[in-house]
N, C-alpha and C positions, 0 to 999 in steps of 0.2 A: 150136296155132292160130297161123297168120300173120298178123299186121296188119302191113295195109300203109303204112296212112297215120297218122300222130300224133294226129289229131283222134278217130279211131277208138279208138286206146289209151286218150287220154284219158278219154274217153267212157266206154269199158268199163270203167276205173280207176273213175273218180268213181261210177258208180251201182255199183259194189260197195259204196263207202263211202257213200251215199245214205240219210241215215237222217229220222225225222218225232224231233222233240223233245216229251215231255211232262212235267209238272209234276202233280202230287196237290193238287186244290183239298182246303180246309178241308171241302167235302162228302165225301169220298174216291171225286172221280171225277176222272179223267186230261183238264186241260186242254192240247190241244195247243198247243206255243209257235211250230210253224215247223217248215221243210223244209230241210235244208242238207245238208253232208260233213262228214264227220265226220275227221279225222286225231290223232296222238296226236305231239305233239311237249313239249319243254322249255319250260317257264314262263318269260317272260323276266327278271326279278328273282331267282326264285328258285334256276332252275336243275334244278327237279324236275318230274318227268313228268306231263304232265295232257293232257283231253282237250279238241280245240278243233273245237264245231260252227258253221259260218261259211253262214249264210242263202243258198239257191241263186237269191236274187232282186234282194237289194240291196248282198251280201258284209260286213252286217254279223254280228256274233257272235252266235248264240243262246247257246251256253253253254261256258262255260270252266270246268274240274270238274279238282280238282289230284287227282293217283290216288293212294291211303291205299295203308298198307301194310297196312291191316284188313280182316278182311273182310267187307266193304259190298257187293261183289256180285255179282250175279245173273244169270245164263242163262236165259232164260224161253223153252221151247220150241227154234226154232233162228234166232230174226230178233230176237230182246230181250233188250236188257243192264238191269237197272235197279238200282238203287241209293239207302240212304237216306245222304242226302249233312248229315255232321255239320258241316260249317261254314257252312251255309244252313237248317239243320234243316228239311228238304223232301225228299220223295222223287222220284225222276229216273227219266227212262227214255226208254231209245234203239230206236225202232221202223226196224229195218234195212231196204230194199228188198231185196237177196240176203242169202240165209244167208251167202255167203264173207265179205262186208262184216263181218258179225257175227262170225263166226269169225276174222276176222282180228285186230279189234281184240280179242275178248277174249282171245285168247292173246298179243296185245302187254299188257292189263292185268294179268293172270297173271303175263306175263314180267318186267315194272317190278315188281310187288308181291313176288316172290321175291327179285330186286336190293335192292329197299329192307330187308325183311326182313331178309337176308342183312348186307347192308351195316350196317342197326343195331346187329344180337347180334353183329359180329363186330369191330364197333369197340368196345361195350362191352366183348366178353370180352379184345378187344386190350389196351384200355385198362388194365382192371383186370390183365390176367397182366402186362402191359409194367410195371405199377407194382411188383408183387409182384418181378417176374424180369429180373436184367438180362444174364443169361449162360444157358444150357442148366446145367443140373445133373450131377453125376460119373454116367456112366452104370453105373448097379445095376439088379440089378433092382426093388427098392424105388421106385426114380426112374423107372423105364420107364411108369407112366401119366402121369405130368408133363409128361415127353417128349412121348409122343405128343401130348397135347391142347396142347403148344404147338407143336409142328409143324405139329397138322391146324390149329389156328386162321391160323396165318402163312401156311399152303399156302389157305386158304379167304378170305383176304382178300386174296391176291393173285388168286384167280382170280375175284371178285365186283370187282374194281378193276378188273383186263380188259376184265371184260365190260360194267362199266357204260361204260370209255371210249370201248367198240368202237362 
């Protein structure tokens, strides 16, 4: 498809990421909070991926939700994200106008939550083999799984460092 004019694109952008906010009253029924867009960028103190819905009427924020690396959540159908959000102890949920809108961000939440994943156990196991080892070992074969697992850790922190700075 060609568009021609900016305004257009923009358009067709924005109501893919078009989503309604709701919240779970104390009854467990979905109070809706608001209509805005939804985008998935970097927190600004922190530096960690979350998601930022910004009201389509007055641009101010419905919800700011830092993305876990746990898994909180949920697919519902093909147009619902929802999630119980442990630092608000509340449950969330993102009612998408298009499925693409939905499909997009949650394969950007999937894709942050394997980064981070990735990025913890591999700092951890850094950590800990970095302390234990400060040279590669005489290679034997004795020594050939040592090797390998600090190979694969060193080759899997460089390529989780990549791709978080890409």
């Amino acid at each position: 498809m060609l568009v021609r004019d900016k305004s257009q694109a923009n358009s067709s952008f924005n109501s893919m990421q078009r989503v309604k906010v709701y919240r779970l009253n104390d009854d467990g029924k979905w109070d809706d909070q608001g209509t805005g867009h939804v985008t998935i960028d970097y927190l600004e103190r922190t530096e960690e991926p979350g998601l930022y819905v910004i009201d389509e009427e007055d641009n101010e924020t419905l919800l700011l939700h830092r993305i876990m690396p746990d898994d909180i959540y949920r697919k519902q159908q093909d147009t619902i994200i929802s999630w119980s959000d442990p630092e608000y102890s509340t449950e969330l949920a993102l009612s998408f106008q298009e499925t693409t809108g939905c499909s997009y961000i949650w394969d950007h939440i999937c894709n942050f939550q394997r980064t981070l994943q990735f990025s913890t156990l591999n700092n951890e196991t850094f950590h800990s083999m970095n302390s234990e080892l400060r040279e590669l070992p005489v290679v034997e074969l004795s020594t050939l799984p040592l090797i390998l697992k600090v190979l694969t850790c060193v080759l899997l922190c460089i390529t989780v460092y990549v791709c978080f700075i890409w």
